[in-house]
MMTF fields as JSON, N, C-alpha, C and O atoms, coordinates in Angstrom:
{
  "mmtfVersion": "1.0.0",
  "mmtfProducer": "UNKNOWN",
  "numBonds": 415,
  "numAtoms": 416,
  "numGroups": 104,
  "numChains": 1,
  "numModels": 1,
  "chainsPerModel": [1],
  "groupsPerChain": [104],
  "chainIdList": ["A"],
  "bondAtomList": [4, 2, 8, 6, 12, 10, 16, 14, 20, 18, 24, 22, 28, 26, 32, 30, 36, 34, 40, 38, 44, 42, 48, 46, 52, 50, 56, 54, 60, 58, 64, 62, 68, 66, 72, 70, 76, 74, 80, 78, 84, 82, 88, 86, 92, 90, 96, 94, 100, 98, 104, 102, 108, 106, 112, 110, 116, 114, 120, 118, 124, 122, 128, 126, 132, 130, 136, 134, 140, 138, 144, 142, 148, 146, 152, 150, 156, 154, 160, 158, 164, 162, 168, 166, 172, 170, 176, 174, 180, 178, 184, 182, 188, 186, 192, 190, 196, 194, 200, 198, 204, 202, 208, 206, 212, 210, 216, 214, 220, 218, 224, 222, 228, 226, 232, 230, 236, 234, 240, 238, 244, 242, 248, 246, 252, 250, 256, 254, 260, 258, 264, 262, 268, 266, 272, 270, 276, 274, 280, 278, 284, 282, 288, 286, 292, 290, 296, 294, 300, 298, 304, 302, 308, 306, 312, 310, 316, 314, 320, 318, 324, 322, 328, 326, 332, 330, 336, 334, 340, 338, 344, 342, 348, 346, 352, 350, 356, 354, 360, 358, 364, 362, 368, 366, 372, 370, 376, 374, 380, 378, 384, 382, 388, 386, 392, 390, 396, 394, 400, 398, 404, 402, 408, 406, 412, 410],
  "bondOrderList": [1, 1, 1, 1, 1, 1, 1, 1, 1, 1, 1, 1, 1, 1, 1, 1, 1, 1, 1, 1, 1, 1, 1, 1, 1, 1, 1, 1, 1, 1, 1, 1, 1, 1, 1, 1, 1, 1, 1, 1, 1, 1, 1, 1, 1, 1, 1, 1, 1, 1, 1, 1, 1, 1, 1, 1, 1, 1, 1, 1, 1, 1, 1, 1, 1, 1, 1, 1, 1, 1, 1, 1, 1, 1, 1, 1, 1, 1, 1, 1, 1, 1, 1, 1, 1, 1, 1, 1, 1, 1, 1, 1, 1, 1, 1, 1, 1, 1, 1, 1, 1, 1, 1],
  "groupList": [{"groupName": "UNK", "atomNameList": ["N", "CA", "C", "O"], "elementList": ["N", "C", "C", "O"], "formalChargeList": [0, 0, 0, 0], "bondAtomList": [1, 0, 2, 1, 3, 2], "bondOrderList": [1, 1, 2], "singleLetterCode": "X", "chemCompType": "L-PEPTIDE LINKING"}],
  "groupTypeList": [0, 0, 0, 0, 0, 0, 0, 0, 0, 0, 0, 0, 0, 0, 0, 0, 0, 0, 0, 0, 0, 0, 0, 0, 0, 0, 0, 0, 0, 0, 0, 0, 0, 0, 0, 0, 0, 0, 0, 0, 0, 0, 0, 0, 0, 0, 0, 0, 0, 0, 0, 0, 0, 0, 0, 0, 0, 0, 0, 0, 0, 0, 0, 0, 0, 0, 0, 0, 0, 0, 0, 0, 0, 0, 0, 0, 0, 0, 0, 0, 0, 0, 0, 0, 0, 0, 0, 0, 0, 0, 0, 0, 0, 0, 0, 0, 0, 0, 0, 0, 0, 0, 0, 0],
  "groupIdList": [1, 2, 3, 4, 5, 6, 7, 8, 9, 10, 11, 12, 13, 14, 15, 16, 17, 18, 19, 20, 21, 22, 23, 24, 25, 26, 27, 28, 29, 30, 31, 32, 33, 34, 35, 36, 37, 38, 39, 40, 41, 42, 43, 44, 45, 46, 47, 48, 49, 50, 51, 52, 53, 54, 55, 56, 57, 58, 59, 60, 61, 62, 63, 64, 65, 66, 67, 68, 69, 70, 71, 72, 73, 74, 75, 76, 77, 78, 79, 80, 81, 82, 83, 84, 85, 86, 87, 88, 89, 90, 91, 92, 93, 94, 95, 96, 97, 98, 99, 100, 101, 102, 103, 104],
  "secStructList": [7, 7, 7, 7, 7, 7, 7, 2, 2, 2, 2, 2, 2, 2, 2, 2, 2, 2, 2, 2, 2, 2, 2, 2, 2, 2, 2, 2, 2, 1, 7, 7, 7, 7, 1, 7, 7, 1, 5, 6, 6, 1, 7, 4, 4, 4, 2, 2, 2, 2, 6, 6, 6, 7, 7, 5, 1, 1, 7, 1, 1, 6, 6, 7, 1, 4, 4, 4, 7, 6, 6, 7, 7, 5, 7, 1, 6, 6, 3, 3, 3, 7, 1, 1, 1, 1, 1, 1, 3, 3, 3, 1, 1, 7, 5, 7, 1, 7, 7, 7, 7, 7, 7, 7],
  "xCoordList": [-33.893, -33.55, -34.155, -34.138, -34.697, -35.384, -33.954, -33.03, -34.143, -33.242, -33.939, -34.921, -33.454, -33.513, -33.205, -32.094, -33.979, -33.553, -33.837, -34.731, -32.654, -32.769, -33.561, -33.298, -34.548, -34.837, -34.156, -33.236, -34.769, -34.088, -34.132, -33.15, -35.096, -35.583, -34.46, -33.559, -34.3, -33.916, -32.063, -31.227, -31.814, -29.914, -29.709, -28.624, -30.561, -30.5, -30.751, -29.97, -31.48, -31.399, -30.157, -29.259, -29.604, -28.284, -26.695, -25.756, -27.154, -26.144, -26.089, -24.953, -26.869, -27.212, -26.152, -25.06, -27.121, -26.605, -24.973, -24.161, -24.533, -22.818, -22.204, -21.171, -22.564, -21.897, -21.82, -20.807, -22.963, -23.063, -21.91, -21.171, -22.161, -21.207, -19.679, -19.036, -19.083, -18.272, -17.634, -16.521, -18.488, -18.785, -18.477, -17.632, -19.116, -18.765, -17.714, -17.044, -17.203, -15.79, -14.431, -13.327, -14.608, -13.66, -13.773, -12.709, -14.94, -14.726, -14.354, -13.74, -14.739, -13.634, -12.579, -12.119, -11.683, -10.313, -9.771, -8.576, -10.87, -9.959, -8.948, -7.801, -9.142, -8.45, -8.469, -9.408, -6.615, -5.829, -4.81, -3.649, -5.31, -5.107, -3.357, -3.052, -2.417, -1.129, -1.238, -2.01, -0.147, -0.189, 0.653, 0.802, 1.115, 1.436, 1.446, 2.586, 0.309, -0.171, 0.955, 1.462, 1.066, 1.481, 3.377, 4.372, 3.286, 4.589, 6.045, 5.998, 6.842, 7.775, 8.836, 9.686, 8.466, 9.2, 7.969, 8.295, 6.683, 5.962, 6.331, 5.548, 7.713, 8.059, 9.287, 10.289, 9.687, 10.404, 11.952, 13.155, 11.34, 12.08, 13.035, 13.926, 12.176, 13.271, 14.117, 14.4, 14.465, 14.971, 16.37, 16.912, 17.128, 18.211, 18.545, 19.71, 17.803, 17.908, 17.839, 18.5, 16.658, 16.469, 17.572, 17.893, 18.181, 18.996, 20.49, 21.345, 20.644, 21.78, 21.755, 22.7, 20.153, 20.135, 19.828, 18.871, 20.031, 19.676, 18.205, 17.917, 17.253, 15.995, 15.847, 16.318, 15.2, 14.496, 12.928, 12.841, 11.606, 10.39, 10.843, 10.666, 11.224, 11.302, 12.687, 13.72, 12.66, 14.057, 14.844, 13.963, 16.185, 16.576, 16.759, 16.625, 17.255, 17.627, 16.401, 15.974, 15.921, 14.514, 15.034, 14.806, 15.605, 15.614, 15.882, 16.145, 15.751, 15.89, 15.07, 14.984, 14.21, 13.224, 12.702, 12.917, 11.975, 11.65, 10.825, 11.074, 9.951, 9.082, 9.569, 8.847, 11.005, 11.769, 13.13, 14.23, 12.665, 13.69, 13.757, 12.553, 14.335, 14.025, 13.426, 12.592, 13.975, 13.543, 12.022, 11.716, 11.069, 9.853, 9.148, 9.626, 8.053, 6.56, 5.679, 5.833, 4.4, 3.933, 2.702, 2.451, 1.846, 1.045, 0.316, -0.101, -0.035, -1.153, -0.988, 0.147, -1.957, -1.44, -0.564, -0.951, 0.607, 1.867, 3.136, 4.329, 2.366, 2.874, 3.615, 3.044, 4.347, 4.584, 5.545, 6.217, 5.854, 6.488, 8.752, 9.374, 9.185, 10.883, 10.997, 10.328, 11.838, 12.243, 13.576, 13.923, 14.197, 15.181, 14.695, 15.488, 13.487, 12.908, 11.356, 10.411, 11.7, 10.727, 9.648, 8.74, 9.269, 7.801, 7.856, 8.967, 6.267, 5.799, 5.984, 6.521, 5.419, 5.312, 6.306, 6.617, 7.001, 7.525, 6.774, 5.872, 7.079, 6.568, 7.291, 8.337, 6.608, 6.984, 7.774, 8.386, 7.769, 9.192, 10.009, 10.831, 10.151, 11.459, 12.728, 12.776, 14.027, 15.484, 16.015, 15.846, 16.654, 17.786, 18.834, 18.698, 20.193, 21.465, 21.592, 22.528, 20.773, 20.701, 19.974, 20.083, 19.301, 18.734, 19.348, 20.541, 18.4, 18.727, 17.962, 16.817, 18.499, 17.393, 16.481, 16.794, 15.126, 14.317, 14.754, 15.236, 14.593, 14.955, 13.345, 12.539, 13.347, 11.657, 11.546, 10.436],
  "yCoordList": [20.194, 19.695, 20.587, 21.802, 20.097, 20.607, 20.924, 20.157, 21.995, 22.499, 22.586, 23.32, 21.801, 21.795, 22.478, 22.271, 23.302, 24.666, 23.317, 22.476, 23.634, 22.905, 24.525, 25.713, 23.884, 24.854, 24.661, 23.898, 25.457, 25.497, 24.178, 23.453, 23.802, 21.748, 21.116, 20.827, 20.791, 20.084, 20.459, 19.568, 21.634, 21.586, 21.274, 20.765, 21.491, 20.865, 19.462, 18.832, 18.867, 17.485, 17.411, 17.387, 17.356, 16.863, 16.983, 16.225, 18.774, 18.867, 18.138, 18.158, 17.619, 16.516, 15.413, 15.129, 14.764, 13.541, 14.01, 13.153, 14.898, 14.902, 15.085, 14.418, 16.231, 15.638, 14.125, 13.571, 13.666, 12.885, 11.584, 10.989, 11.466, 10.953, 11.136, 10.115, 12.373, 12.924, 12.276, 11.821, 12.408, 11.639, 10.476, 9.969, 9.608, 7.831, 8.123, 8.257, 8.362, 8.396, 8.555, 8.047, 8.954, 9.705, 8.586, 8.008, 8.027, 6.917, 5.765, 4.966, 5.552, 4.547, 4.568, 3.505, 5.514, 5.603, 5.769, 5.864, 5.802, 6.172, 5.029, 5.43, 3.451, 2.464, 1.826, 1.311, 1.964, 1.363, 0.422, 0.787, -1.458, -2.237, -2.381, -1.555, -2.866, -3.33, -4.252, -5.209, -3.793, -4.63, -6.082, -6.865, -6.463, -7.529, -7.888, -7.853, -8.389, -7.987, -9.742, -9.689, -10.475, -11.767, -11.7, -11.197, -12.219, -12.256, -12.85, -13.675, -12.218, -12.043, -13.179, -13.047, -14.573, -15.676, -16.282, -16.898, -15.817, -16.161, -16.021, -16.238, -15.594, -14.999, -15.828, -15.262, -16.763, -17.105, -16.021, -16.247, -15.215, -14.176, -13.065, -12.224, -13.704, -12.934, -13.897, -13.436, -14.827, -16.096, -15.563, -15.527, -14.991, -15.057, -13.785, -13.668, -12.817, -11.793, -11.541, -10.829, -12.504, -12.853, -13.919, -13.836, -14.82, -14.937, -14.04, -14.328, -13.256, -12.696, -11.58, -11.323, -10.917, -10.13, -10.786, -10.271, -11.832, -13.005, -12.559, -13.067, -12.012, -11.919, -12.947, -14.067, -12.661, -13.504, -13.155, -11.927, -13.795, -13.034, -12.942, -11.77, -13.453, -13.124, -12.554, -13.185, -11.157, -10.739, -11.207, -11.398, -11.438, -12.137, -11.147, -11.311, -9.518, -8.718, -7.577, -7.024, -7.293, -6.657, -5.655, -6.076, -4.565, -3.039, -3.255, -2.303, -4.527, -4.211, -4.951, -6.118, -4.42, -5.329, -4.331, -3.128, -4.893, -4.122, -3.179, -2.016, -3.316, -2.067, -0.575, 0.421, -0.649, 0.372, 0.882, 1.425, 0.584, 0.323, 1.275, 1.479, 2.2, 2.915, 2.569, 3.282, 1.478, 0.669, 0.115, -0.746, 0.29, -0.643, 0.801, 1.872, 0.695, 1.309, 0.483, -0.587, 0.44, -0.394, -0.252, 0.798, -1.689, -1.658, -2.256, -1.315, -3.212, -3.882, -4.173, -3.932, -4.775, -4.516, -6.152, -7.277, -5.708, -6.702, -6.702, -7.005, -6.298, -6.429, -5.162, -4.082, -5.184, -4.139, -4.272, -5.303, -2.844, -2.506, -2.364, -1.562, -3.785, -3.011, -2.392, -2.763, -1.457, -0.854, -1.638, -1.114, -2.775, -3.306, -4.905, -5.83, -4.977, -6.511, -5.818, -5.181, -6.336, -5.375, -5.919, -5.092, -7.165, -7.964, -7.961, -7.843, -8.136, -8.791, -7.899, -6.792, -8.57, -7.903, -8.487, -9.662, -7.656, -8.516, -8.224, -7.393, -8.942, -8.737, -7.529, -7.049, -6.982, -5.948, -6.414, -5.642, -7.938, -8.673, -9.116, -9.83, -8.825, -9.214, -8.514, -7.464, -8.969, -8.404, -9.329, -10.503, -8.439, -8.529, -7.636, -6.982, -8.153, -7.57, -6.398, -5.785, -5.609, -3.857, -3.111, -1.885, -3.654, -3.064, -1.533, -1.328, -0.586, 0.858, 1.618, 1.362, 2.134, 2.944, 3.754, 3.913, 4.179, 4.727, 6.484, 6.706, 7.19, 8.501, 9.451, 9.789, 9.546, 10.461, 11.888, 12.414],
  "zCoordList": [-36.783, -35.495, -34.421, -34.62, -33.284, -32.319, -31.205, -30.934, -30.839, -29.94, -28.653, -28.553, -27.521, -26.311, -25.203, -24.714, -24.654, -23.716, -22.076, -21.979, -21.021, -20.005, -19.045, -19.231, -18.055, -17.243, -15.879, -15.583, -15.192, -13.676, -13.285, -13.449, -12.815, -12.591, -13.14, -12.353, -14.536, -15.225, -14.948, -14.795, -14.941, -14.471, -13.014, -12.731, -12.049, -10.547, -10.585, -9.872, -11.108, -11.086, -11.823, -10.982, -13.156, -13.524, -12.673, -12.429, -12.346, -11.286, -9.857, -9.382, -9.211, -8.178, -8.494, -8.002, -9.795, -10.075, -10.466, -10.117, -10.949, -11.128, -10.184, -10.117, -8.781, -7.475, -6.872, -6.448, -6.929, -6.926, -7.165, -6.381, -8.687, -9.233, -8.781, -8.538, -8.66, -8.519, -6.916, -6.653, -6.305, -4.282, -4.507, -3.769, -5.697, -5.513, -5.436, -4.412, -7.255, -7.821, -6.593, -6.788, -5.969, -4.894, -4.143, -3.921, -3.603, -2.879, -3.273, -2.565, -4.591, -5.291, -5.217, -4.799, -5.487, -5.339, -4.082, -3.804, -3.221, -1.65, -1.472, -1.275, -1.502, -1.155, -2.32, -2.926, -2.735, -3.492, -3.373, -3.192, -3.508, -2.884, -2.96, -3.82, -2.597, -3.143, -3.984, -4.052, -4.83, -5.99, -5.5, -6.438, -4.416, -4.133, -2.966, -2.503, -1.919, -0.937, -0.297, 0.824, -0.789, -0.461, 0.304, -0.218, 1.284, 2.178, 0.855, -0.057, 1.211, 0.367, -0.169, -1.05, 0.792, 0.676, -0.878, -1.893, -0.483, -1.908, -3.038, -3.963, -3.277, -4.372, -5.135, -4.699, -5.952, -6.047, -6.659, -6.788, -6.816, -7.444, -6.4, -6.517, -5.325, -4.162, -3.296, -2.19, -3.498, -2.603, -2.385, -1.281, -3.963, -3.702, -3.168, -2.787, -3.053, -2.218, -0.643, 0.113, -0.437, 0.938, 1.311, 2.497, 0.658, 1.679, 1.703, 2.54, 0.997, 0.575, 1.893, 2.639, 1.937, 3.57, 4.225, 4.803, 4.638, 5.931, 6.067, 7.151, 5.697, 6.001, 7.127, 6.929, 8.365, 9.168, 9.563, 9.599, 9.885, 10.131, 11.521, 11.855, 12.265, 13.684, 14.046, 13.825, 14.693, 14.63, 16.129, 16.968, 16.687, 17.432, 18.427, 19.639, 17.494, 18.612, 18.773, 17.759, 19.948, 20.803, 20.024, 18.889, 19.905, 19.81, 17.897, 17.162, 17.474, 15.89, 15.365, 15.747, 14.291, 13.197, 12.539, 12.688, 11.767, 10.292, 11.006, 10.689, 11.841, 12.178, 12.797, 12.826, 13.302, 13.298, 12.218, 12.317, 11.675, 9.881, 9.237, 9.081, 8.621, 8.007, 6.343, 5.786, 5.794, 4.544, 4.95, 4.125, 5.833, 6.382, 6.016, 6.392, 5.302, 5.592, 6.006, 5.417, 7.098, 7.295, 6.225, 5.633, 6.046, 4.731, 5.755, 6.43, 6.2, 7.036, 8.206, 8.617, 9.201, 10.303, 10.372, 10.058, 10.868, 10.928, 9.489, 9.489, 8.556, 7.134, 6.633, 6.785, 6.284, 5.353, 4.446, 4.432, 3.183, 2.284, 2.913, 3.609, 2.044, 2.25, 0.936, -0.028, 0.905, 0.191, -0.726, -1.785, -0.285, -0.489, -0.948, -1.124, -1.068, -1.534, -2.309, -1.843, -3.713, -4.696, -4.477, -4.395, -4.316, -4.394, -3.228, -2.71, -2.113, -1.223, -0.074, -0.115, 1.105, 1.95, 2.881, 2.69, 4.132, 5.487, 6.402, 6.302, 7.53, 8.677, 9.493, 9.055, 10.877, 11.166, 12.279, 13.017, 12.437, 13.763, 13.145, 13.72, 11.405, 11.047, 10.995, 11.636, 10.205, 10.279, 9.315, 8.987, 9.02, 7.562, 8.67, 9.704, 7.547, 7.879, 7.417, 7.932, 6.319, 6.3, 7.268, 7.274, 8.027, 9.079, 9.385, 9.61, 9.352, 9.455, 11.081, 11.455, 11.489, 12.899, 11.5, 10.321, 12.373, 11.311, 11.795, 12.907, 11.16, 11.423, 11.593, 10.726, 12.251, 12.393, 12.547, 12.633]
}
C-alpha cells in the first residue's frame, strides 16, 4: 500500500473546504421552522380546549390579549406560541379567560 504524505497546498485547500463546510452547516440550522405553523382552530384536537378558555382572535378588552400574556411567545409577525394550547399558533389580538399580565 502506497502511503500518502499531504503537503502544505494540499491541508489548506481541505482546511478551506471544512470551514467552509462548517459556515453552510451553521447556516442551515440558523432557521428552525415550527413544527406547527397553522392557526390553532386548524386543529381539531384543540376545539375542546378552545372553547373551554373562551379563546377569541379578537380580544374585546384594549389593555388584554395574547400579545401581553404571559402564556404568548410571539412566533410570526401577528402569530404566536400559547403555552396553554399544544398545537398551532394564536393571534397576537386574541384572549382566552387565563389571560395573565406578562411579567418583564
Amino acid at each position: 500500500m502506497k502511503k500518502e504524505t499531504m503537503n502544505r497546498r494540499s491541508f489548506v485547500k481541505k482546511s478551506a473546504v471544512a470551514v467552509a463546510g462548517l459556515g453552510l452547516a451553521s447556516q442551515v440550522q440558523a432557521y428552525v421552522p415550527l413544527e406547527d405553523e397553522k392557526h390553532v382552530r386548524e386543529y381539531d384536537s384543540n376545539k375542546a380546549l378552545i372553547d373551554t378558555l373562551k379563546y377569541v382572535d379578537k380580544s374585546e378588552k384594549a389593555d388584554q390579549n395574547c400579545g401581553n400574556c404571559q402564556f404568548y411567545t410571539e412566533a410570526k409577525e401577528g402569530m404566536g406560541k400559547c403555552t396553554l394550547i399544544p398545537k398551532g399558533l394564536v393571534t397576537n389580538t386574541g384572549y382566552c379567560i387565563s389571560w395573565a399580565k406578562k411579567v418583564s
